[in-house]
C-alpha positions in Angstrom: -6.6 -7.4 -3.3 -4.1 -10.4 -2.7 -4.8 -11.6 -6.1 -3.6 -8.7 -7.7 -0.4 -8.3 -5.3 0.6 -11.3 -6.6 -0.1 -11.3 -10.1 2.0 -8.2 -10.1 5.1 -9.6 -8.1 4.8 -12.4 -10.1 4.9 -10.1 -13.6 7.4 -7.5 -12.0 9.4 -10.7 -11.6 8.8 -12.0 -14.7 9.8 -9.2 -16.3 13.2 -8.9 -14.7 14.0 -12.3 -15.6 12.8 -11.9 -19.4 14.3 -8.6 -19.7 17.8 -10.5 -18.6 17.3 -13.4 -21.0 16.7 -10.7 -24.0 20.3 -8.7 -22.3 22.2 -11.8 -22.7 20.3 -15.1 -24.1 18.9 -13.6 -26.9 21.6 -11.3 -27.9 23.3 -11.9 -31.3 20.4 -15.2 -31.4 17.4 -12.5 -33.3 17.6 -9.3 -35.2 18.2 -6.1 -33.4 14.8 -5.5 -34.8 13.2 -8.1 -32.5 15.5 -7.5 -29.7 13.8 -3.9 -29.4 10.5 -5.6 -30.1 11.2 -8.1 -26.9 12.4 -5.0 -25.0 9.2 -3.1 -25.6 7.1 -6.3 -24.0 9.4 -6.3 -21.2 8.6 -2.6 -20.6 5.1 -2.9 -20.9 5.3 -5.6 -18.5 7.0 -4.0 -15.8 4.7 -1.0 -16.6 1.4 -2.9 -15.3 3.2 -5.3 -13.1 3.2 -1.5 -11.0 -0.3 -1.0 -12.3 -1.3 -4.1 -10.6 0.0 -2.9 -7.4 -1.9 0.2 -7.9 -5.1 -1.8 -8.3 -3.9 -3.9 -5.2 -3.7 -1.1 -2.9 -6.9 0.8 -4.0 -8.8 -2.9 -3.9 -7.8 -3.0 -0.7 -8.6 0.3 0.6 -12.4 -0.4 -1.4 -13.0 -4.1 -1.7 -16.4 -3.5 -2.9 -15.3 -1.7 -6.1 -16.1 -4.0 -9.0 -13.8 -1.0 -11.3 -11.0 -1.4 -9.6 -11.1 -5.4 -9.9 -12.0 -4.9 -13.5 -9.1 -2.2 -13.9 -6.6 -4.8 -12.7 -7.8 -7.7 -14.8 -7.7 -5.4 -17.4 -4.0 -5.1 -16.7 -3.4 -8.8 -16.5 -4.8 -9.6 -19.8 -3.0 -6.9 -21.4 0.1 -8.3 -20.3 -0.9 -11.2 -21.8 -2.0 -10.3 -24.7 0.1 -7.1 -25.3 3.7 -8.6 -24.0 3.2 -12.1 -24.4 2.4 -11.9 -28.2 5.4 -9.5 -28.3 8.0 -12.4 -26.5 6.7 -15.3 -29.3 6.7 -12.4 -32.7 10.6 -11.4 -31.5 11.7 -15.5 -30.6 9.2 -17.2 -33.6 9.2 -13.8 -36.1 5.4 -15.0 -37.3 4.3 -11.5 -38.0 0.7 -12.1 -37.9 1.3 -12.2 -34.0 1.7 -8.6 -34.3 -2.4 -8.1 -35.0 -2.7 -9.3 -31.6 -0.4 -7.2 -29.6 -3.2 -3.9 -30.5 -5.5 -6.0 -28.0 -3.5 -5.7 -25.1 -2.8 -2.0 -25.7 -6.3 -1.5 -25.8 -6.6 -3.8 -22.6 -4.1 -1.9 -20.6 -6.2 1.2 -21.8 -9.0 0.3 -20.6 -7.9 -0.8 -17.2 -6.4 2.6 -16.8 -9.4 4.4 -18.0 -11.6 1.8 -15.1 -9.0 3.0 -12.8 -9.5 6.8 -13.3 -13.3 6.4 -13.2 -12.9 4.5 -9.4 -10.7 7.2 -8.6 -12.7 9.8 -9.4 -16.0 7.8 -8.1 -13.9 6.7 -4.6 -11.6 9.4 -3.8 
């Protein structure tokens, strides 16, 4: 449980930061094509930064449930994949980046999917 508490402070963080260098360091630097792109990462971001508090909560209400600890890494590797390869594409524009941001969507789909089975397995 306290992992996932702070791997999502640390991404909810993260993502306020980034999402306030895109605002006003990256502004006017890349493409308004890549400043939505970098937006979109910072979204997502946020988005499972609050998933991973989900997954924090329900791990520690049922610290036995290897879905919910799968659900949550799930998450965090999404991020990863899904955001971070979206932060270098918009700052580096090397388009073949792009074929790995489809990873982390399916990442974050899956830990969503884990998290709906332990739901309807725990509750």
């Amino acid at each position: 449980m306290k992992i996932f508490l702070i791997l999502g402070a640390v991404n909810a963080m993260l993502a306020v930061a980034l999402g306030a260098f895109g605002a006003h360091g990256l502004e006017g630097r890349i493409s308004d094509k890549y400043l939505e792109v970098w937006k979109t990462g910072v979204t997502y971001q946020m988005f499972h930064a609050t998933g991973l508090f989900v997954v924090a909560f329900l791990a520690s209400r049922f610290p036995q449930s290897s879905l919910i600890n799968a659900s949550g890494w799930a998450m965090f590797i999404g991020i990863i994949l899904f955001s971070g390869s979206l932060y270098v594409l918009s700052t580096s524009g090397i388009k073949v980046l792009g074929a790995i941001t489809p990873f982390g969507g399916v990442a974050f789909i899956i830990g969503w999917i884990l998290l709906v089975i332990a739901a309807a397995k725990l509750l």
